[in-house]
C-alpha positions in Angstrom: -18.5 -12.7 -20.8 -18.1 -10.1 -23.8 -15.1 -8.3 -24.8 -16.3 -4.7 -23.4 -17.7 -7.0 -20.5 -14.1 -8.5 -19.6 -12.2 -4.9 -20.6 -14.5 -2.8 -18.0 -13.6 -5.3 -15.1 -10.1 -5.3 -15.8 -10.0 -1.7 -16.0 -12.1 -1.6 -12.7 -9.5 -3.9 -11.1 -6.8 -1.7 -12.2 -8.5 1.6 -11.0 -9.1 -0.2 -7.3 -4.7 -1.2 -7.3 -4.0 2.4 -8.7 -5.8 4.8 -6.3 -4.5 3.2 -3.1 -1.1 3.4 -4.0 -1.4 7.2 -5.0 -3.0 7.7 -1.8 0.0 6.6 0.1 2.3 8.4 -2.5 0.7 11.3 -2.0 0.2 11.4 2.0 2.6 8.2 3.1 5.8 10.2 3.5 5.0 14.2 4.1 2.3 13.4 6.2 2.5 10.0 7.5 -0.5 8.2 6.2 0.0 4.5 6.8 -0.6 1.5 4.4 -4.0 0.5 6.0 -5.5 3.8 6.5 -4.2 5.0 2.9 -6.5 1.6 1.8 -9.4 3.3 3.9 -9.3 6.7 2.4 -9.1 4.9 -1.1 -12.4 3.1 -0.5 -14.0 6.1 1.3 -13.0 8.0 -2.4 -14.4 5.0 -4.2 -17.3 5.2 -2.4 -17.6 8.8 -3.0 -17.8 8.5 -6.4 -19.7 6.3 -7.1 -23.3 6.8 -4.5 -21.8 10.0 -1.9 -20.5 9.8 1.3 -21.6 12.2 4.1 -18.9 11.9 6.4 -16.0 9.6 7.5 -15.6 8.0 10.7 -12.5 7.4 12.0 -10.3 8.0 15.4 -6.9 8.0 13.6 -5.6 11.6 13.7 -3.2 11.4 10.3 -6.2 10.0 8.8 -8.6 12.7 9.7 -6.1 14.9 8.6 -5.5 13.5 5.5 -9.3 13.1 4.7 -10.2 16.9 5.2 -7.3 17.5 2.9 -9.3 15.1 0.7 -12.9 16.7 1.5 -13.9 14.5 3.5 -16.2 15.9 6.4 -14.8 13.7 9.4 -16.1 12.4 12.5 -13.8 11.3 14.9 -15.4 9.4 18.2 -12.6 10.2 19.9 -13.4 14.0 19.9 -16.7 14.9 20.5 
């Protein structure tokens, strides 16, 4: 593995610890995001970055909150 090779992953790695945790920082307390849904919304902003997501599915009403807030069209199975 090259230098740049080894520096990008590490920085990747980083990036994937960091936006989970600002996540919950930003939502946890005022709106009461939980640790596991915070990990959710990180991966569905990931994932939205990188290829476009159309919509997130979840039943979890702080989520769906929280992923509006985010931009996040939601589908909730729960509410049709």
């Amino acid at each position: 593995m090259t230098w740049q090779a080894a520096q990008s992953r590490s920085s990747r790695l980083a990036n994937s610890t960091i936006r989970p945790r600002s996540v919950l920082f930003r939502y946890g307390e005022g709106q009461g995001l939980r640790t596991l849904d915070a990990l959710q919304l990180a991966v569905a902003l990931e994932v939205q970055d990188r290829v476009g997501v159309e919509a997130l599915v979840a039943a979890d009403k702080i989520l769906c909150e929280v992923a509006t807030l985010q931009g996040f069209a939601v589908i909730n199975p729960e509410r049709p």
